[in-house]
MARBA-3410 file (N, C-alpha, C, O; in Angstrom, 1 decimal):
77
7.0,135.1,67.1,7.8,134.5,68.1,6.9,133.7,69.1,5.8,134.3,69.4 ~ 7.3,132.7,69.5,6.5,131.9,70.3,6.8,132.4,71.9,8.0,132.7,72.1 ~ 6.0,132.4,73.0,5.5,132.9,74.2,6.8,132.0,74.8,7.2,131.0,74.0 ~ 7.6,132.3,76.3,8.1,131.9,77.0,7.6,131.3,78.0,6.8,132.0,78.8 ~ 7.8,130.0,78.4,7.1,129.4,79.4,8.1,128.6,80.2,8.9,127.8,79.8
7.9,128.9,81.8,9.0,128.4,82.7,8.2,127.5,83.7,7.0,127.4,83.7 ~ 8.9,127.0,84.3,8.2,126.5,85.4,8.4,127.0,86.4,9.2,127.9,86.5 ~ 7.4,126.5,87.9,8.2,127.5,89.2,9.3,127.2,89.6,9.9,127.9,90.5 ~ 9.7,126.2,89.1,11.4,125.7,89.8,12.5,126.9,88.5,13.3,127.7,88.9 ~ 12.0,126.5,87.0,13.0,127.7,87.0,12.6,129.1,86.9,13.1,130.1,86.3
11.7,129.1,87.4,11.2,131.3,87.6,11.5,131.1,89.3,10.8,132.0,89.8 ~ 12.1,130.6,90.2,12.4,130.9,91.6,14.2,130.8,91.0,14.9,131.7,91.4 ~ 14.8,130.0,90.4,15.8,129.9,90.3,16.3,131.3,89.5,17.4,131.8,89.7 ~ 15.2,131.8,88.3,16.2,132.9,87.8,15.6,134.2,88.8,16.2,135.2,88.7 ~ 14.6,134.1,89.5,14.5,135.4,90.5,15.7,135.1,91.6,16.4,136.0,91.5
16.0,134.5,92.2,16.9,133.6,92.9,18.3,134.6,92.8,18.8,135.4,93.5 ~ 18.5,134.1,91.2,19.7,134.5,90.6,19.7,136.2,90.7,20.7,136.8,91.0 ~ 19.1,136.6,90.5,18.6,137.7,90.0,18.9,138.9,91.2,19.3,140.1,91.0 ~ 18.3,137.9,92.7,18.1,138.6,93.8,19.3,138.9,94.4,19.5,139.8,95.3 ~ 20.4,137.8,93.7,21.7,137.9,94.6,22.4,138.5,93.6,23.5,139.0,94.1
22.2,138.7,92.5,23.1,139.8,91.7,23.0,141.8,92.4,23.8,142.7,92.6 ~ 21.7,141.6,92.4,21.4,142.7,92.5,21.6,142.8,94.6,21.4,143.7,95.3 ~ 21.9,142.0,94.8,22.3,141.9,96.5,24.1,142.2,96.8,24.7,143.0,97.6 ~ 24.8,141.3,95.7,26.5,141.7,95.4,26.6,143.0,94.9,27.5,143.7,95.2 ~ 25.7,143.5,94.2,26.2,144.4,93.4,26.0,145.9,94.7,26.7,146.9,94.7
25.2,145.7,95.4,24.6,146.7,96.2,25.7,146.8,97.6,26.0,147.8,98.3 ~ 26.4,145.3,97.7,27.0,145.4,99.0,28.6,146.2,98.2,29.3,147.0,98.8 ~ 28.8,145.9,97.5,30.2,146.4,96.3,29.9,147.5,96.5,31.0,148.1,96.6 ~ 29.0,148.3,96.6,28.4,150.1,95.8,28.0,150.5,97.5,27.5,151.6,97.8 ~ 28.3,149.7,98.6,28.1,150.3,100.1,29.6,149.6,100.5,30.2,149.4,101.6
29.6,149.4,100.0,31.8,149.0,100.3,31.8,148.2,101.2,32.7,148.3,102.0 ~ 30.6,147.0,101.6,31.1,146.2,102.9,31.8,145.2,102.2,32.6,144.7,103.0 ~ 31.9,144.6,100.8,32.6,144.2,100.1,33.5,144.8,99.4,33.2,145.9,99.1 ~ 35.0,144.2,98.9,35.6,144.3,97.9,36.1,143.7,96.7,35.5,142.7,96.3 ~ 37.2,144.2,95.9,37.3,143.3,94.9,39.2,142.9,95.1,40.1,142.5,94.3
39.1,143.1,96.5,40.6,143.2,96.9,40.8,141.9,97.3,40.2,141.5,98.3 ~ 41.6,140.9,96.4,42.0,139.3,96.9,42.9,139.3,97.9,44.0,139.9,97.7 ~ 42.5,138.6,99.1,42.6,137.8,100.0,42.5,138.9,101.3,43.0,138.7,102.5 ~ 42.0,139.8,101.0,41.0,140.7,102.0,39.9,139.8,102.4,39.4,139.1,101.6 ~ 39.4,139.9,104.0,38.9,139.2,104.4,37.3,139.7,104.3,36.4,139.1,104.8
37.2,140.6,103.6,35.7,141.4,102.8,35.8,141.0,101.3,34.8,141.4,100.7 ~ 36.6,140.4,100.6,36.9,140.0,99.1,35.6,139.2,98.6,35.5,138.0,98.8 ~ 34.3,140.1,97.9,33.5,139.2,97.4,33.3,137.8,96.8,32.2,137.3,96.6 ~ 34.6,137.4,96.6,34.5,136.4,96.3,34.8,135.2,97.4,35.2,134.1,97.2 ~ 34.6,135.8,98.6,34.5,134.6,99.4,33.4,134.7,100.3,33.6,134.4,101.5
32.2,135.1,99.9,30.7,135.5,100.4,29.9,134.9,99.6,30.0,135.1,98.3 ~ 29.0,134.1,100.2,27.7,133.4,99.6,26.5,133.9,99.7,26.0,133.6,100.7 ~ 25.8,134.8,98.9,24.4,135.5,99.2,23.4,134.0,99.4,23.0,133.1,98.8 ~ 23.3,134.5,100.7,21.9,132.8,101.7,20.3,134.1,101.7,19.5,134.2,102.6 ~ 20.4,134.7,100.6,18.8,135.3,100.6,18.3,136.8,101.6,19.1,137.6,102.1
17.6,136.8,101.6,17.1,137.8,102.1,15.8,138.1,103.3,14.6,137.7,103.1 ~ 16.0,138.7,104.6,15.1,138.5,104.8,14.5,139.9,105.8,15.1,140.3,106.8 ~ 13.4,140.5,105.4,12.8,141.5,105.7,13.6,143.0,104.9,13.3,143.2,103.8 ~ 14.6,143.8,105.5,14.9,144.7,104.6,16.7,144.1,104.7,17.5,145.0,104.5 ~ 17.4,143.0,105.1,18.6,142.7,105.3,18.8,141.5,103.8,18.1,140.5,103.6
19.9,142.1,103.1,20.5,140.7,102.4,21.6,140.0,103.2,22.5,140.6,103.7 ~ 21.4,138.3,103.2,22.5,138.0,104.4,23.2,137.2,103.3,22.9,136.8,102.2 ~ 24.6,137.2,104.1,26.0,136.9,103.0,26.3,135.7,104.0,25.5,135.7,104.9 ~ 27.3,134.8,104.1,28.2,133.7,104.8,29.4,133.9,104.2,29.4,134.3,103.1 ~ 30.4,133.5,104.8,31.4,133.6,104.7,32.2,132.2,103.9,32.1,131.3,104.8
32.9,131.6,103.0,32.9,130.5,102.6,33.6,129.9,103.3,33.7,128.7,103.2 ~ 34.4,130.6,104.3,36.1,130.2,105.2,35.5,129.9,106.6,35.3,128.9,107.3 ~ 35.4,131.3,106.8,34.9,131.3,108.2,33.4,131.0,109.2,33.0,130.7,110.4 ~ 32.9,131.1,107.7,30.8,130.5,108.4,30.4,131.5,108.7,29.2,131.3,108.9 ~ 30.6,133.0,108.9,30.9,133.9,109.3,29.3,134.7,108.7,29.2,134.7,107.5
28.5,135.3,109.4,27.1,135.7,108.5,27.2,137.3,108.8,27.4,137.8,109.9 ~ 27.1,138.2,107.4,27.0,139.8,107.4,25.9,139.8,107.2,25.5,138.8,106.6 ~ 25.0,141.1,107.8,23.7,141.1,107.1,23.9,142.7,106.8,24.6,143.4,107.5 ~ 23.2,143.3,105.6,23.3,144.4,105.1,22.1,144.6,104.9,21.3,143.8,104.3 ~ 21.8,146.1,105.5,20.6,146.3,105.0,20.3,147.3,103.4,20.9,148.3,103.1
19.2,146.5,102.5,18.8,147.1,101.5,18.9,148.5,101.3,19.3,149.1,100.3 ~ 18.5,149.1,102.5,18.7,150.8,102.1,20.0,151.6,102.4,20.3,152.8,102.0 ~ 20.8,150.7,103.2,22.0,151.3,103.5,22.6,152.2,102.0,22.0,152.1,100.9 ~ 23.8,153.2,102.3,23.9,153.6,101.4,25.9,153.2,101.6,26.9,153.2,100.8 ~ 25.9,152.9,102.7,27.7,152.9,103.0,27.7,151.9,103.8,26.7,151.3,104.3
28.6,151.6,104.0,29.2,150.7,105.0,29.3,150.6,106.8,30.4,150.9,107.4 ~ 28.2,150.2,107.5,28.3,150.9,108.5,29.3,150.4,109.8,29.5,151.1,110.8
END
């Protein structure tokens, strides 16, 4: 099999990808999100904008609205 080779535009884009999967999935599993439509926590209207220090921060697609969650949290505080 031949070796995989990316470049840094796509090894930031699939860490990128990667960082916000595992950032939704964590705010889902501390309940500051849901999967309840047209609840004003409904993940699907949150934009993961990255991370910074131990906080993943979300925006809101409606409102502009920024949550920041921290990585270790375990619930919703």
């Amino acid at each position: 099999m031949g070796s995989l080779i990316l470049t840094k535009r796509e090894a930031l884009i699939m860490n990128t990808f990667e960082e916000s999967q595992t950032a939704f999935k964590h705010a889902l599993s501390t309940r500051t999100f849901n999967e309840r439509e047209g609840d004003y926590y409904y993940v699907g209207d949150w934009m993961f904008m990255g991370s910074i220090l131990s906080n993943n921060r979300f925006k809101n697609r409606n409102t502009k609205e920024y949550v920041h969650i921290n990585k270790e949290a375990t619930h919703r505080a």
